[in-house]
BADREN-888720 format. One record per atom (N, C-alpha, C): atom name; z, x, y; residue in three letters; residue number from 1. Coordinates in Angstrom, 2 decimals, always signed. Example, Ala and Ser with C-alpha at 12.3 -4.5 7.8 and 13.67 -1.06 7.14 Angstrom:
BADREN-888720
N, +7.80, +13.19, -5.69, ALA, 1
CA, +7.80, +12.30, -4.50, ALA, 1
C, +7.80, +13.20, -3.30, ALA, 1
N, +7.08, +12.85, -2.25, SER, 2
CA, +7.14, +13.67, -1.06, SER, 2
C, +7.87, +12.90, +0.03, SER, 2
***
This chain:
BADREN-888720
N, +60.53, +15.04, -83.25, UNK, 1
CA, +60.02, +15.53, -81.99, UNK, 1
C, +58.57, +15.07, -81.82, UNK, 1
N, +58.46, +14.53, -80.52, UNK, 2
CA, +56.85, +14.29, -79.81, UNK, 2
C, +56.34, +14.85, -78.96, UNK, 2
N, +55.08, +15.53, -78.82, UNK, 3
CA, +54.82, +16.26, -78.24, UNK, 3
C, +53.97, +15.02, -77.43, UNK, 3
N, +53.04, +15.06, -76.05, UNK, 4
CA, +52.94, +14.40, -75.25, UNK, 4
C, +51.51, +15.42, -74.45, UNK, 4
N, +50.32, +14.74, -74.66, UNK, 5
CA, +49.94, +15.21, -73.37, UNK, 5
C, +48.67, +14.79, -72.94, UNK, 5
N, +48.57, +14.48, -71.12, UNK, 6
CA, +47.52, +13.47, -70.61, UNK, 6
C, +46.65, +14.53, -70.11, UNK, 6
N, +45.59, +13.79, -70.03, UNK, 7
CA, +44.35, +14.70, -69.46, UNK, 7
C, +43.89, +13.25, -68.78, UNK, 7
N, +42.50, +13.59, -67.74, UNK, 8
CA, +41.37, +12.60, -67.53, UNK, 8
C, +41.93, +12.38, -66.24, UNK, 8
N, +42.57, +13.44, -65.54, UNK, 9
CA, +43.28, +13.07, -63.74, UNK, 9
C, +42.24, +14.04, -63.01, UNK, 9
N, +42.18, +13.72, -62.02, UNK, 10
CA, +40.79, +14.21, -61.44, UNK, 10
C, +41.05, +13.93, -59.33, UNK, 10
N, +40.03, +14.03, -58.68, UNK, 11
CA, +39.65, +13.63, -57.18, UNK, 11
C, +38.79, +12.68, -57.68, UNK, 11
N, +38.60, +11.41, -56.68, UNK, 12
CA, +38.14, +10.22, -56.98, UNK, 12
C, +38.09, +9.74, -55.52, UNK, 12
N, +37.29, +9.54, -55.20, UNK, 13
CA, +37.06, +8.51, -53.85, UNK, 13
C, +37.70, +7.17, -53.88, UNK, 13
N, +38.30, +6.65, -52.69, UNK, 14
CA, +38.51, +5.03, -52.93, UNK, 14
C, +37.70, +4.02, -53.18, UNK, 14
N, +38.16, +3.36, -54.56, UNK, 15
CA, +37.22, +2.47, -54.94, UNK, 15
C, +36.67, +2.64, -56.41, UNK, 15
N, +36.71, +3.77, -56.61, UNK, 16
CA, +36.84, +4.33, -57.95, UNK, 16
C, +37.59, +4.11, -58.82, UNK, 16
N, +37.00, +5.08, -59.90, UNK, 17
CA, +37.47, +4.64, -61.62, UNK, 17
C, +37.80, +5.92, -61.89, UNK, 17
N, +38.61, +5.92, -62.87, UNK, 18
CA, +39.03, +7.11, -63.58, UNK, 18
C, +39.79, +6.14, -65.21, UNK, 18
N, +40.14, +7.60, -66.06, UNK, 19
CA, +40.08, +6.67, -67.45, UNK, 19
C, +41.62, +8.17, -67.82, UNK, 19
N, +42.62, +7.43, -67.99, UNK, 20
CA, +43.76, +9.12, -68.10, UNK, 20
C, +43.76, +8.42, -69.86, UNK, 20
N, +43.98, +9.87, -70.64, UNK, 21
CA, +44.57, +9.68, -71.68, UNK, 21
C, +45.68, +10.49, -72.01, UNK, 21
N, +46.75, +9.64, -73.35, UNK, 22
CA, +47.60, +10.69, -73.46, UNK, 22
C, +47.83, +10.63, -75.01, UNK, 22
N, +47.53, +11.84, -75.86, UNK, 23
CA, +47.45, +12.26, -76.99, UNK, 23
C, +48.92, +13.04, -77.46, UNK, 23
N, +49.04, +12.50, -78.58, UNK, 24
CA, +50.54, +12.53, -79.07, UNK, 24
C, +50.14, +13.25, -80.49, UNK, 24
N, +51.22, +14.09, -80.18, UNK, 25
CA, +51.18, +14.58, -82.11, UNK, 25
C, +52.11, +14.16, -82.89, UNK, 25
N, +52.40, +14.23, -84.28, UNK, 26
CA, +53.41, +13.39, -84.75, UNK, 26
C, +52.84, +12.21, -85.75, UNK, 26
N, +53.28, +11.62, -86.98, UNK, 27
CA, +52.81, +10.60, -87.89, UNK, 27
C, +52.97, +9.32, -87.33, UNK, 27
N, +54.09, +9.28, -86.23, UNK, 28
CA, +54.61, +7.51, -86.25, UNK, 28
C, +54.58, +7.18, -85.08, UNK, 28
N, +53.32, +7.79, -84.39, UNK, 29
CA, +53.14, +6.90, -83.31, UNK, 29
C, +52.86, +5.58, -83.30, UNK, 29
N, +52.65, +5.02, -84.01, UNK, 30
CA, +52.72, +3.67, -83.84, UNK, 30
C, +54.21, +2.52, -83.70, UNK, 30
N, +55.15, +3.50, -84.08, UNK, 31
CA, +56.36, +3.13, -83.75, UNK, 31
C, +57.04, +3.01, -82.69, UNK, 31
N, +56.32, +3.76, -81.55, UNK, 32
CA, +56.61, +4.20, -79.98, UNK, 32
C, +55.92, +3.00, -79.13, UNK, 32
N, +57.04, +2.37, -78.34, UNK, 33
CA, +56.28, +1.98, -77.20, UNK, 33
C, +56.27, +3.28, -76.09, UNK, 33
N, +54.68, +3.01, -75.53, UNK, 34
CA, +54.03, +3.94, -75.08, UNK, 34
C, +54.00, +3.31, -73.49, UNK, 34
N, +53.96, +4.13, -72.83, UNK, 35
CA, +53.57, +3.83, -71.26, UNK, 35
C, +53.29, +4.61, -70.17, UNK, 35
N, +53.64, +4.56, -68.84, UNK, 36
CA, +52.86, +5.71, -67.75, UNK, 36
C, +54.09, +5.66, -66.74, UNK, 36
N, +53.84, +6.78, -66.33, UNK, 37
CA, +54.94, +6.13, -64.80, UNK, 37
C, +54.24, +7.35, -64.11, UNK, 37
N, +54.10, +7.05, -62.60, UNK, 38
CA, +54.02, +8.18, -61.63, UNK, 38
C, +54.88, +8.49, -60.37, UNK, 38
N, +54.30, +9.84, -60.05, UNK, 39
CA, +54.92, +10.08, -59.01, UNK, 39
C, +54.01, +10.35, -57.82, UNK, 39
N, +54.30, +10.28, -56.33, UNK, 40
CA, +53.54, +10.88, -55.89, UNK, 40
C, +54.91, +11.60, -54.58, UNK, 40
N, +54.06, +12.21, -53.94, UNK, 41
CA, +55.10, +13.52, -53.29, UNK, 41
C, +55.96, +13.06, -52.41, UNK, 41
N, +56.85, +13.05, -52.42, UNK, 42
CA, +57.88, +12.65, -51.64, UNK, 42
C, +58.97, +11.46, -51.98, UNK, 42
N, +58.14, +10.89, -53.10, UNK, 43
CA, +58.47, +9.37, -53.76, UNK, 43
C, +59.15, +9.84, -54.91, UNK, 43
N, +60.12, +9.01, -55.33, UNK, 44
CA, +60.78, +8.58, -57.01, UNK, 44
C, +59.59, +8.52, -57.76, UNK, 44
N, +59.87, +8.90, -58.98, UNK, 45
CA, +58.67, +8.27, -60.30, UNK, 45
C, +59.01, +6.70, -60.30, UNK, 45
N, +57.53, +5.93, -60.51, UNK, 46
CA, +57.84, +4.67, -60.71, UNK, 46
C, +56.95, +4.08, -61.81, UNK, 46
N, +57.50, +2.88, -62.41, UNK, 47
CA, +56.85, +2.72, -63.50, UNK, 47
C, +55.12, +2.12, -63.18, UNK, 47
N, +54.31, +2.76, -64.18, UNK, 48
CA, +52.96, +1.66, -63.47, UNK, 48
C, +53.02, +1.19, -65.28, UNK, 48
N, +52.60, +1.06, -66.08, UNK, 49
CA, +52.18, +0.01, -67.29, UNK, 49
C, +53.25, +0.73, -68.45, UNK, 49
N, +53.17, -0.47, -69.07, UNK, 50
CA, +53.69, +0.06, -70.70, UNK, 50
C, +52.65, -1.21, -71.94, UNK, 50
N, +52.84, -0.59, -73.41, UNK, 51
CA, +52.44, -1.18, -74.14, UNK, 51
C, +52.87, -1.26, -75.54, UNK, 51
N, +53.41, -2.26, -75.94, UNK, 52
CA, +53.94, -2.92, -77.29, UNK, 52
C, +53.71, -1.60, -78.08, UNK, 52
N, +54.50, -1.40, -79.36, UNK, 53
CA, +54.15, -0.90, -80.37, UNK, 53
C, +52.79, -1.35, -81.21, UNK, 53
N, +52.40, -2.82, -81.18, UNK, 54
CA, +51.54, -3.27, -81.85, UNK, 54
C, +50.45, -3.22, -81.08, UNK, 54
N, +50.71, -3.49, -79.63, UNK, 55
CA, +49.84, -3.12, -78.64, UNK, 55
C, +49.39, -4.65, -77.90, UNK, 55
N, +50.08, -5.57, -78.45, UNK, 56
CA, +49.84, -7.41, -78.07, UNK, 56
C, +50.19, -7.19, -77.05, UNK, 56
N, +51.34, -6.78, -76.45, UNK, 57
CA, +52.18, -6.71, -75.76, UNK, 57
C, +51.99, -5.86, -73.97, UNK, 57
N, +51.81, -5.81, -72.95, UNK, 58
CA, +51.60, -5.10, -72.00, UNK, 58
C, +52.42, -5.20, -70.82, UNK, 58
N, +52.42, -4.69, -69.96, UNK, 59
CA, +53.75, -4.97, -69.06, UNK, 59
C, +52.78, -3.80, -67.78, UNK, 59
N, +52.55, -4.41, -66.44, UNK, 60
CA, +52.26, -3.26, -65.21, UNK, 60
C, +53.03, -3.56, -64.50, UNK, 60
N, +52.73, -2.82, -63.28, UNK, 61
CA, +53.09, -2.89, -61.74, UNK, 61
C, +52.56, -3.59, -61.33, UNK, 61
N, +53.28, -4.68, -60.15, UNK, 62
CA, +52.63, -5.21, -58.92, UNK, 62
C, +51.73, -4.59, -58.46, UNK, 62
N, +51.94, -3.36, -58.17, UNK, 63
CA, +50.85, -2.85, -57.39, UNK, 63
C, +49.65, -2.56, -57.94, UNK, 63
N, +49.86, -2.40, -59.43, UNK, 64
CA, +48.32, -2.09, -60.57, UNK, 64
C, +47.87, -2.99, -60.96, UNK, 64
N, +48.86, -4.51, -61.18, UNK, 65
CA, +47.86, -5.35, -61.52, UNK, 65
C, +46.76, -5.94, -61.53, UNK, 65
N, +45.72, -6.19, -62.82, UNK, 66
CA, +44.62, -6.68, -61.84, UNK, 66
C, +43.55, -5.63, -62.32, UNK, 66
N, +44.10, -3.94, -61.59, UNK, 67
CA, +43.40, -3.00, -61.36, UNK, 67
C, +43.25, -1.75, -62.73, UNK, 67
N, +44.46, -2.12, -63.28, UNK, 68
CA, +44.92, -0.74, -64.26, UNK, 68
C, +44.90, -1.44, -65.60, UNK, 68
N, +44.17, -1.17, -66.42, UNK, 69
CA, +44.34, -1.55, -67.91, UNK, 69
C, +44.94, -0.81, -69.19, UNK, 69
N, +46.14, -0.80, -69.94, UNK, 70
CA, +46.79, +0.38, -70.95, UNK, 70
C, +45.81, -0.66, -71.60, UNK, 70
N, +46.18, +0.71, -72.58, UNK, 71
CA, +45.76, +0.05, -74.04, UNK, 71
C, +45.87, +1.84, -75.31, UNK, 71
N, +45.76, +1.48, -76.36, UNK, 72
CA, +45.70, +2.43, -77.32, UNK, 72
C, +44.92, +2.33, -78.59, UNK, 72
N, +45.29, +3.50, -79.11, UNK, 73
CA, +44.23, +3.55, -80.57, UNK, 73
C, +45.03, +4.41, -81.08, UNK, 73
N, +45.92, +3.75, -82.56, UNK, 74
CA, +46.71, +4.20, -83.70, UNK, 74
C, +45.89, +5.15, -84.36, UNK, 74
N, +44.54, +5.09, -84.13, UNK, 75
CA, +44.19, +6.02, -85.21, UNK, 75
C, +43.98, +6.73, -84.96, UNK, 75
N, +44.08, +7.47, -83.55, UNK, 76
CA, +43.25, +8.64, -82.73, UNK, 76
C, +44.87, +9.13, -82.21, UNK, 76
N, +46.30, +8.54, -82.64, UNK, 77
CA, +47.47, +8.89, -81.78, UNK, 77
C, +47.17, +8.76, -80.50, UNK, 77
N, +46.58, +8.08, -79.93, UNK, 78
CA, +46.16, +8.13, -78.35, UNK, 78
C, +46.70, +6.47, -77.70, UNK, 78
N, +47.02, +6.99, -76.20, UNK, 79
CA, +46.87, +5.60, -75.11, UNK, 79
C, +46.08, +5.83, -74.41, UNK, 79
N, +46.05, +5.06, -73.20, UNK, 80
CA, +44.98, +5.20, -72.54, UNK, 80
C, +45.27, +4.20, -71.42, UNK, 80
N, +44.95, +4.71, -70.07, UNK, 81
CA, +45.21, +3.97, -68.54, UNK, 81
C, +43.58, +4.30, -67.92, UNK, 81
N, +43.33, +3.24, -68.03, UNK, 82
CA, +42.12, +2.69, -67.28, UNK, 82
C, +42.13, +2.39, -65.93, UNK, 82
N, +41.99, +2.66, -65.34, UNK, 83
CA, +42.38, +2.73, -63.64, UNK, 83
C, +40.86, +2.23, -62.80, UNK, 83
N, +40.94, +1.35, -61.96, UNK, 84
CA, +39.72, +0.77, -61.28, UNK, 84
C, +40.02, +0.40, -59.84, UNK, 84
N, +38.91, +0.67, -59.26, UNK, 85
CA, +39.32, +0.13, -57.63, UNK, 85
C, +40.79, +1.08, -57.51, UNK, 85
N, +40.47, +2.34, -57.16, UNK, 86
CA, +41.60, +3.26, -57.10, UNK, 86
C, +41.66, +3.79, -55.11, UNK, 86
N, +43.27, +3.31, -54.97, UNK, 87
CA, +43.62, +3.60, -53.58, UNK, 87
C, +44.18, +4.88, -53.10, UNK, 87
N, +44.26, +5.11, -51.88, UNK, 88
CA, +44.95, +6.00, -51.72, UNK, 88
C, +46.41, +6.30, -51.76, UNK, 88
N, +47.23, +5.04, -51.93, UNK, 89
CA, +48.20, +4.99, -52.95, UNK, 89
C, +48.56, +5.53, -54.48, UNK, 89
N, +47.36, +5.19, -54.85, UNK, 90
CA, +47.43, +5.73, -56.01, UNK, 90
C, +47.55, +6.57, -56.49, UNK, 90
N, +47.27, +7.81, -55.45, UNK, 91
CA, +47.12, +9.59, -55.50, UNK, 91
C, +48.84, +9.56, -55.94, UNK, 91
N, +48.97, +10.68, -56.78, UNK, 92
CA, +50.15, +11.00, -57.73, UNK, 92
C, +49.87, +11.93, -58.89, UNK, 92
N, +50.70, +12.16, -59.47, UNK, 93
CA, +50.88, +12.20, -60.56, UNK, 93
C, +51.59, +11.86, -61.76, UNK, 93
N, +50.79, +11.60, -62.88, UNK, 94
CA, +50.86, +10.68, -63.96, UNK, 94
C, +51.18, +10.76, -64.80, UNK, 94
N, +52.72, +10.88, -65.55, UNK, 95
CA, +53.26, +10.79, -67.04, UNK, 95
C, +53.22, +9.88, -67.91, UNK, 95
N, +52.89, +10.21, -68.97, UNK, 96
CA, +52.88, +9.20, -70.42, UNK, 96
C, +54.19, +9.36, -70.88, UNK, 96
N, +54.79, +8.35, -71.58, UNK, 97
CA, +56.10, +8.23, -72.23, UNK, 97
C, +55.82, +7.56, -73.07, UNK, 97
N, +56.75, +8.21, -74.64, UNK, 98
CA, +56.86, +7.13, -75.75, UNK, 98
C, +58.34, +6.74, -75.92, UNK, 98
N, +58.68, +5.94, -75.97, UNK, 99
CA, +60.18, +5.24, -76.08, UNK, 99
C, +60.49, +4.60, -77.63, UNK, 99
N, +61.37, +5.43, -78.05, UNK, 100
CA, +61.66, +5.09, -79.59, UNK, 100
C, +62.99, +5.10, -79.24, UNK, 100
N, +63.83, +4.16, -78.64, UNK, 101
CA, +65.12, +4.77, -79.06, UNK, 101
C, +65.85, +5.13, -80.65, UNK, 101
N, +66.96, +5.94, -79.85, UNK, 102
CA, +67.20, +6.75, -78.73, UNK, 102
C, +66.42, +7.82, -78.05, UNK, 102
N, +65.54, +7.80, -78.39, UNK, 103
CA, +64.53, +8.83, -77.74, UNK, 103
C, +63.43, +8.41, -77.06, UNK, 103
N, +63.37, +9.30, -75.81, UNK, 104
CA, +61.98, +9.05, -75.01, UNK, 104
C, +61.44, +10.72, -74.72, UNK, 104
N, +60.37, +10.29, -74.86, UNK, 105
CA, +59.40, +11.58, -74.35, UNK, 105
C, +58.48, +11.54, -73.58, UNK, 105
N, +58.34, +12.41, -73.04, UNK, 106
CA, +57.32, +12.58, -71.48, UNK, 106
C, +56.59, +13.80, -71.57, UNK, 106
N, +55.27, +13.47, -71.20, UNK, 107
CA, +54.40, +14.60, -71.41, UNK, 107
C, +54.46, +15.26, -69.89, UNK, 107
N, +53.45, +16.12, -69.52, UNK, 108
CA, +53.28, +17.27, -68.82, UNK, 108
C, +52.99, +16.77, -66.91, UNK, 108
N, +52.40, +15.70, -67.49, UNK, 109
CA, +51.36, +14.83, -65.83, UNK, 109
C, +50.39, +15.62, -66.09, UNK, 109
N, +49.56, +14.09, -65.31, UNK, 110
CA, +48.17, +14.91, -65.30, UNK, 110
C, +47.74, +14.34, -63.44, UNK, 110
N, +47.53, +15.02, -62.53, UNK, 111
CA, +47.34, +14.87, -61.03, UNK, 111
C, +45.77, +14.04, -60.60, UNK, 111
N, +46.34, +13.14, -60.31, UNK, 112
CA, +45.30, +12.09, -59.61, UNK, 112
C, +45.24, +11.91, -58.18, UNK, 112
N, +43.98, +12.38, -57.52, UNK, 113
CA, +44.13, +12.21, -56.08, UNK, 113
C, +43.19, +11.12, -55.75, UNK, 113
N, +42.95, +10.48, -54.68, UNK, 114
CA, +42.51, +9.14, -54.53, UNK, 114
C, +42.26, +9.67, -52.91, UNK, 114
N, +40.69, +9.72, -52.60, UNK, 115
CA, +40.58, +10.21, -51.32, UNK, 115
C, +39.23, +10.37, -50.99, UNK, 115
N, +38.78, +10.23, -49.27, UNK, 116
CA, +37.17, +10.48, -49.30, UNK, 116
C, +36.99, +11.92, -48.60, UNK, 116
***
């Protein structure tokens, strides 16, 4: 079992930065590919980034590219979505997932609004 959970979602004007993390408990996180997906109201969850087990590896959205950087740190159990030049699209909210099959886990969301 993985427990899952993001913080660092906030109100942000357009054009802005924000930094989400998501802290995992558990020995083998490094075995998990890790990633994000959001939602925002009315919409499906959709994927925005994922990242390798080793972490070489990265994968976003069309729509984040460019703008959104994953990345992690094995030694802290942590990922991390770097978010820049943030739209009003972007307003949602934001789950972390680790994918080990057969298992995936999803933390709590953490709510990002994008607005002046």
């Amino acid at each position: 079992q993985l427990v899952l959970s993001e913080s660092g979602g906030g109100l942000v004007q357009p054009g802005g930065s924000l930094r989400l993390s998501c802290v995992t408990s558990g020995r083998t996180f490094s075995a998990y590919v890790m990633g994000w997906f959001r939602q925002a109201p009315g919409k499906e969850r959709e994927f925005v980034a994922a990242i390798s087990q080793s972490g070489a590896r990265t994968s976003y959205s069309n729509s984040v590219k460019g703008r959104f950087t994953i990345g992690r740190d094995d030694a802290k159990n942590t990922m991390y979505l770097q978010m820049n030049g943030l739209k009003d699209d972007d307003t949602a909210v934001y789950y972390c997932y680790a994918d080990r099959p057969p298992a995936t886990y999803w933390g709590q969301g953490t709510q990002v609004t994008v607005s002046s």
